[in-house]
C-alpha positions as CSV (number, residue, x, y, z in Angstrom):
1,X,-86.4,-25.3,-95.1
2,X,-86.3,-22.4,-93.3
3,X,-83.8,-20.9,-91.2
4,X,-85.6,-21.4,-88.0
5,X,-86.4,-24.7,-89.3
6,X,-82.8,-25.6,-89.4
7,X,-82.2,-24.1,-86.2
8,X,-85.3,-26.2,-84.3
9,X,-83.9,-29.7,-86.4
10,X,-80.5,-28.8,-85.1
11,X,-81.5,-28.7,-81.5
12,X,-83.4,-31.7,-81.9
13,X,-80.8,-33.5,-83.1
14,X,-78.5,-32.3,-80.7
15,X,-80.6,-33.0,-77.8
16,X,-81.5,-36.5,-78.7
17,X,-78.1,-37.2,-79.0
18,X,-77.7,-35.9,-76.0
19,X,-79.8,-37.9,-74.6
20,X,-79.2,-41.4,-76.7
21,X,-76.7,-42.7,-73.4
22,X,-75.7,-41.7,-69.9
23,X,-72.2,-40.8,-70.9
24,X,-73.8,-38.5,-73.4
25,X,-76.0,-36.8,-71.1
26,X,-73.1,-36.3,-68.4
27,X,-71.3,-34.5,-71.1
28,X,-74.3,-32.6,-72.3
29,X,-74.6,-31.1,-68.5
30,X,-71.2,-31.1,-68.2
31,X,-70.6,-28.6,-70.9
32,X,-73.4,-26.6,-70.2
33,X,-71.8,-26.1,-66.3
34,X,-68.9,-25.1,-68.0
35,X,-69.9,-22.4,-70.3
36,X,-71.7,-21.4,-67.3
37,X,-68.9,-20.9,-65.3
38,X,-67.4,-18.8,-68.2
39,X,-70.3,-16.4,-68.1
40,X,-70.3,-16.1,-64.3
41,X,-66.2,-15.5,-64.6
42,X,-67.2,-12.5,-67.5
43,X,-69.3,-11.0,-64.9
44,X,-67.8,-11.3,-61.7
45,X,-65.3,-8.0,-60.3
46,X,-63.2,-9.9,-58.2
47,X,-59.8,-11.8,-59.4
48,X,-60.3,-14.8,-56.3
49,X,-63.7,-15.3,-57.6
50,X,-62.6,-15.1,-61.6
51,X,-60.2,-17.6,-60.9
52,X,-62.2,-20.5,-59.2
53,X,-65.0,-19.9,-62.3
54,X,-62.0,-20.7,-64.7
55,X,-61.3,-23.8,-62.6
56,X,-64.8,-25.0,-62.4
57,X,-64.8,-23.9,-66.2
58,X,-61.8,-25.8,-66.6
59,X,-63.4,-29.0,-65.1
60,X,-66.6,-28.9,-66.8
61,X,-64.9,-28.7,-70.0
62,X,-62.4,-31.3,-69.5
63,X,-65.1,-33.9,-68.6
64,X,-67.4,-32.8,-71.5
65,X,-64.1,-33.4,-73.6
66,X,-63.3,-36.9,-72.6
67,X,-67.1,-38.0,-72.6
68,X,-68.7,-36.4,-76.1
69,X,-65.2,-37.4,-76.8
70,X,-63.9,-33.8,-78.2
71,X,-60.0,-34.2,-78.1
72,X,-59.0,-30.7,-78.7
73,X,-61.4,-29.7,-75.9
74,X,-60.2,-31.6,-73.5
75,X,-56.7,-30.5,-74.4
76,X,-57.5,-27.2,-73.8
77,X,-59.1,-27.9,-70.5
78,X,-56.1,-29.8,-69.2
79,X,-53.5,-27.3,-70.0
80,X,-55.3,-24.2,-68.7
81,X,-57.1,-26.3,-65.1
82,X,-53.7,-26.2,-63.4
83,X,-52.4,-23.2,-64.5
84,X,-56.0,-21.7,-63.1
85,X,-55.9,-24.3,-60.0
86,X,-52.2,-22.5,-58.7
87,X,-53.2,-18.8,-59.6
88,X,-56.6,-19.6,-57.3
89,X,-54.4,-21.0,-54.7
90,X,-52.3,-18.2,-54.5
91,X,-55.1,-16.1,-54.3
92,X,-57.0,-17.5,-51.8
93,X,-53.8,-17.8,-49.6
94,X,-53.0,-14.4,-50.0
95,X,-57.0,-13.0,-49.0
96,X,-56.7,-15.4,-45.9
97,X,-53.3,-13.5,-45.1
98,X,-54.9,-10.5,-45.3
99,X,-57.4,-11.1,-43.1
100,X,-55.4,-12.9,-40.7
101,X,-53.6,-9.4,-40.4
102,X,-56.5,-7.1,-40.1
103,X,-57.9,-9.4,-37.5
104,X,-54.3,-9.3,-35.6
105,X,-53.4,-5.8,-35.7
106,X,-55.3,-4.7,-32.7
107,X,-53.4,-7.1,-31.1
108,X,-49.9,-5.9,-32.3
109,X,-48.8,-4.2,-29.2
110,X,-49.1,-7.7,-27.4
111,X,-46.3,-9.4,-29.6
112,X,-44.4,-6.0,-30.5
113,X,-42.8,-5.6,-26.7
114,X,-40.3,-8.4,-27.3
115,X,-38.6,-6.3,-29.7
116,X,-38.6,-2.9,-27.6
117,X,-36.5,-1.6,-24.8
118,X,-38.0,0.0,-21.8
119,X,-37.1,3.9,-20.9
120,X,-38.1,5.8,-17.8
121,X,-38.6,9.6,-18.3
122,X,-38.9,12.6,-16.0
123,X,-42.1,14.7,-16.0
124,X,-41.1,17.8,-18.5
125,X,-38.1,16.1,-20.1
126,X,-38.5,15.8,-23.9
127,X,-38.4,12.5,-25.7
128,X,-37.5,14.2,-29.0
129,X,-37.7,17.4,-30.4
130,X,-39.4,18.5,-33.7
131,X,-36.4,18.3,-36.6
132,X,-34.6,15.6,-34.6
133,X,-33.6,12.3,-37.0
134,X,-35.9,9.7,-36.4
135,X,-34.6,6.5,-35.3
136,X,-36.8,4.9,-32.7
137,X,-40.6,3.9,-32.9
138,X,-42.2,4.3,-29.4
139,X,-45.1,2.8,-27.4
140,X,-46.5,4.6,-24.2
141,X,-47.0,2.5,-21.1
142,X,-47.3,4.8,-18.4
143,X,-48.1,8.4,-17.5
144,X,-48.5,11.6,-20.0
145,X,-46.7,12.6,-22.9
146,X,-47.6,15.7,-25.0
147,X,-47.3,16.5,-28.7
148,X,-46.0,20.5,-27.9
149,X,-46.2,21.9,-31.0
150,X,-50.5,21.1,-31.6
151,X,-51.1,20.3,-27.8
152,X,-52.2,17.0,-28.5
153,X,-52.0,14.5,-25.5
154,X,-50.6,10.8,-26.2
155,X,-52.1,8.0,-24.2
156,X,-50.6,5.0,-22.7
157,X,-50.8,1.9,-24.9
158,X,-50.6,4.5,-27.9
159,X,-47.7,3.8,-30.5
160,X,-46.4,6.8,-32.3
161,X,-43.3,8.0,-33.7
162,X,-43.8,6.3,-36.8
163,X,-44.1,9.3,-39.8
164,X,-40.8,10.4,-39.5
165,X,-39.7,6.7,-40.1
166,X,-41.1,6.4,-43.4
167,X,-41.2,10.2,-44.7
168,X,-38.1,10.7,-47.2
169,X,-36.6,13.6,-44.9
170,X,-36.5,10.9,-41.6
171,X,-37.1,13.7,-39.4
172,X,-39.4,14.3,-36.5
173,X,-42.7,16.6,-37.4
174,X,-43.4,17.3,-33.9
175,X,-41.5,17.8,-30.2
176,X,-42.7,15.0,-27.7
177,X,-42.5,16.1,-24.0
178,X,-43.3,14.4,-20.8
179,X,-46.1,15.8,-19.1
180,X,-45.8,13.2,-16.0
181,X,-43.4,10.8,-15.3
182,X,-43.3,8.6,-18.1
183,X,-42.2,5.1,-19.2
184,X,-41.9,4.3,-22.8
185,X,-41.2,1.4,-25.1
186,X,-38.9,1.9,-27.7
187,X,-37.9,0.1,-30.8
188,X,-35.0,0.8,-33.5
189,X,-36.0,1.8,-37.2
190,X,-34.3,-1.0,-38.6
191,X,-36.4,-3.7,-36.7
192,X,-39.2,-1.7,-37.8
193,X,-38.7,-1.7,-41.3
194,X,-38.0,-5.4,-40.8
195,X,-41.1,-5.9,-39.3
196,X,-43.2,-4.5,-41.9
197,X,-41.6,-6.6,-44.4
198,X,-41.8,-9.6,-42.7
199,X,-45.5,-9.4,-40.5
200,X,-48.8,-8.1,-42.7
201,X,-50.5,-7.5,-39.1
202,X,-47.8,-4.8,-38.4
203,X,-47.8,-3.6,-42.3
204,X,-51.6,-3.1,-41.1
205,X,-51.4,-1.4,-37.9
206,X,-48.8,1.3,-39.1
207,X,-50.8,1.7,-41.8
208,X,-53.6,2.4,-39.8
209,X,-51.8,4.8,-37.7
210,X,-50.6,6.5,-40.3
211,X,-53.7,7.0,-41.8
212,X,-55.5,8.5,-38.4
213,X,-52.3,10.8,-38.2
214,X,-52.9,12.2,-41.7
215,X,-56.4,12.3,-41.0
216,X,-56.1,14.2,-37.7
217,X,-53.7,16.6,-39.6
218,X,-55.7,17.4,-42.8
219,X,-59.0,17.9,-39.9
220,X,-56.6,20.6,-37.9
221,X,-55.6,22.6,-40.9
222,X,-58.9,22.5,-42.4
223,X,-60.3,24.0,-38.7
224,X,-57.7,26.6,-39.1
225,X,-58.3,27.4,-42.6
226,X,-62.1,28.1,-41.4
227,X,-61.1,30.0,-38.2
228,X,-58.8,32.4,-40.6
229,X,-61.7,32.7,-42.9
């Protein structure tokens, strides 16, 4: 007998076993899901996605093991489903964490005041000058204030202070005068470093402003650079 012989007689056989009883058949479909499952996880990019394969892989497995009846199958299956149940959990808690704080962050300011102390400045006093240690994060609620040493206005309902914060020196990049009377929110370091520990929706926001600061720098000394040129 040939090879492909063997190969055809093989299927055959394995297919009308397959289907010679229900239980049988359930397995037969059951395995085939599960292998699926493995070749989907092989292929997929994502470790969320990866995980719930394994599970459904896991399952498929587990029932193909306890109806064909292959022992160390089903062993197999146990031990790795909840191991791959918790890990998808985890994962799936964390990506709906995430999103919770992207959705949030625009909406920091709102729940950021309880934490910050209100100060009233005079039109031309400075807030802090460039080289002072930085120990506040501020928020803008009325009038004009003036980044001196780039011209830059900041508006109300801006936040900013917060590079100095987080750079390893601590100290301010840029002198922050009041071009009108002004009244600003403050808040100490150590509540903000407490606060990005503790809330992902304000980890996201400074993050975001940190992001548009380095941005806006990198655009000013690369229009500078050209201008010199």
């Amino acid at each position: 007998m040939s090879l492909s012989d063997q190969l055809i007689h093989t299927a055959a056989s394995h297919i009308a076993e397959i289907a010679s009883s229900p239980q049988q058949l359930i397995a037969g479909v059951a395995v085939l899901i599960g292998v699926g499952f493995i070749v989907a996880g092989a292929l997929v990019r994502t470790m969320m996605s990866l995980r719930w394969l394994a599970v459904g892989s896991n399952l498929g497995l587990l029932v193909y093991g306890a109806l064909h009846p292959s022992y160390a199958t089903m062993a197999t299956a146990a031990a790795l489903l909840p191991i791959n149940m918790l890990r998808a959990v985890e994962i799936t808690s964390l990506a709906r964490r995430v999103r919770t704080a992207e959705n949030a962050a625009d909406h920091v300011r709102r729940w950021l005041k309880p934490y910050m102390e209100s100060r009233k400045l005079k039109a031309g006093q400075t807030l802090f000058m460039k080289g002072d240690k930085a120990k506040h994060l501020f928020m803008l609620v009325e009038g004009h204030l003036e980044l001196v040493e780039i011209g830059k206005p900041i508006e109300p309902g801006r936040i900013f202070g917060e590079i100095a914060l987080f750079s390893p020196s601590g100290l301010r990049t840029n002198t922050v005068r009041c071009v009108t009377d002004c009244t600003v929110l403050q808040v100490n370091d150590r509540t903000v470093k407490q606060l990005y520990y503790q809330e992902p929706a304000f980890g996201f926001q400074l993050i975001s402003l940190l992001a548009e600061r380095l941005s806006g720098d990198v655009t000013r000394i690369e229009s500078r650079f050209g201008e010199l040129k």
